[in-house]
C-alpha positions in Angstrom: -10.6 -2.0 9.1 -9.9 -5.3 10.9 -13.5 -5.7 10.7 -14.2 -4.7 6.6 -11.0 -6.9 5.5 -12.2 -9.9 7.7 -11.9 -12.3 4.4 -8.6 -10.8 2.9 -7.0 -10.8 6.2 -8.3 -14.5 7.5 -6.0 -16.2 4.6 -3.2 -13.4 4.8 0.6 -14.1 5.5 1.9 -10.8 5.5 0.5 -7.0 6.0 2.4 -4.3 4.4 1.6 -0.9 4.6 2.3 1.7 1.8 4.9 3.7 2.6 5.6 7.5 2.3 8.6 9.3 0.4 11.3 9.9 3.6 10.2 13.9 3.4 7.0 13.8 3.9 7.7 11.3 6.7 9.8 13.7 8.4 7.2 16.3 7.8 4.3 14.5 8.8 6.3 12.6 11.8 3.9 9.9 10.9 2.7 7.5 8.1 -1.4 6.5 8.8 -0.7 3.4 6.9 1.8 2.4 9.4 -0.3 2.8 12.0 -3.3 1.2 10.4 -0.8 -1.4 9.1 -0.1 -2.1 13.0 -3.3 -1.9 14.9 -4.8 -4.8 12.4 -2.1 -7.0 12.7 -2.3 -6.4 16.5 -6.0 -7.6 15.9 -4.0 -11.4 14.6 -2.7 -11.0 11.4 0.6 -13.7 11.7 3.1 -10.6 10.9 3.5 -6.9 10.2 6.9 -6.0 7.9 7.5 -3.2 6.3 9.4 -4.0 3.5 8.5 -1.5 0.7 10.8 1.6 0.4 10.6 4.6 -2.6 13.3 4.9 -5.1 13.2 8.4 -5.3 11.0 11.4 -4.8 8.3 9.2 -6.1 7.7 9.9 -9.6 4.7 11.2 -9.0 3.6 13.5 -11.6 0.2 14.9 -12.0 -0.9 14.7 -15.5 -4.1 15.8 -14.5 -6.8 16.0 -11.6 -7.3 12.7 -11.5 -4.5 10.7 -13.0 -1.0 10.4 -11.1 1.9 8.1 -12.5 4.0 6.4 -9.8 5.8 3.7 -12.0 8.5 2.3 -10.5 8.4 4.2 -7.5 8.7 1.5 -5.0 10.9 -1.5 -4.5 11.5 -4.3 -2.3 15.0 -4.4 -0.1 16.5 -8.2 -0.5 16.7 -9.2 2.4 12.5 -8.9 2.8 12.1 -10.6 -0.2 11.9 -14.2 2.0 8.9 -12.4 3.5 7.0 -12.0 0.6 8.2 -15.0 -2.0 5.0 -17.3 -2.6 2.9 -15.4 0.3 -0.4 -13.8 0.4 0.2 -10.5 1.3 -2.1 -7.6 2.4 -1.4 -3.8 1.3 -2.9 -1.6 3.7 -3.3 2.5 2.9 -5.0 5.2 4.3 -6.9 7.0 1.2 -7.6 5.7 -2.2 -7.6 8.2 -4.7 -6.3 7.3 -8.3 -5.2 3.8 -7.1 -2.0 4.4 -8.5 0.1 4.6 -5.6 -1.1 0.8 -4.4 -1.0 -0.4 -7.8 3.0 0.7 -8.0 3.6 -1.2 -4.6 1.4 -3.9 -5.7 3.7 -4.2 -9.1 6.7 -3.7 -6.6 5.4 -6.7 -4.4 4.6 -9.3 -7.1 8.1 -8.2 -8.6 9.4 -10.1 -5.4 7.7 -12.6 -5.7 4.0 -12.3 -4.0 1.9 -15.2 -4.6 -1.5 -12.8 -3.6 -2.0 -9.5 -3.1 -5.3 -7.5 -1.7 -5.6 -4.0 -0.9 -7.0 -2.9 2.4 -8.0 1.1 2.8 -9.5 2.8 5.3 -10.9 5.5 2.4 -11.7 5.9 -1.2 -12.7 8.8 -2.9 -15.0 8.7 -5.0 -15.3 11.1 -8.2 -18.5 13.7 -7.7 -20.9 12.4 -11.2 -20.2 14.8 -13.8 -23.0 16.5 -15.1 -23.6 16.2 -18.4 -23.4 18.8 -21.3 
């Protein structure tokens, strides 16, 4: 990933990882993103925070296969919000599905005040072509 997100990481102030809902944390006993989140900025970007949090259980409801809403599902504590006022920031996730989970932290980020934002993932999936009828 270092590697892939060599341009968005070179400029980069900040590296944020997307966060999971504190149950499936405790579950999982892990977040990916963290971990991704830590091995790049090992690799030299300038800092690692992790300053988003969910509001609640994540208002994540499936209106179909493919579409999930998470609006205002995520939110930036005050006290990080000097870490990410006029910065270019970088949102690393695991998997890209829908896009709507880093679009919600994205909207959560620039709420605080992020000058930049790209998204770094180690996955996307990609819709099968539908065949036609």
């Amino acid at each position: 990933m270092t590697r892939a997100g060599r341009e968005i990481l070179t400029g980069a102030n900040v590296l944020f990882a997307v966060p999971l809902h504190w149950h499936r944390q405790w579950t999982r006993r892990f977040n990916q993103s963290t971990a991704f989140a830590g091995a790049i900025s090992s690799a030299g970007c300038e800092q690692h925070a992790q300053a988003l949090a969910g509001n609640a259980a994540s208002s994540r409801a499936v209106e179909d296969r493919t579409s999930r809403q998470c609006t205002r599902a995520f939110r930036v504590s005050g006290e990080r919000r000097v870490d990410i006022t006029g910065r270019r920031v970088v949102l690393v996730d695991d998997v890209l599905t829908s896009s709507a989970t880093v679009d919600a932290c994205a909207r959560a980020l620039l709420r605080a005040g992020a000058a930049h934002i790209d998204v770094l993932v180690f996955a996307l999936v990609v819709a099968p072509a539908r065949a036609p009828i």
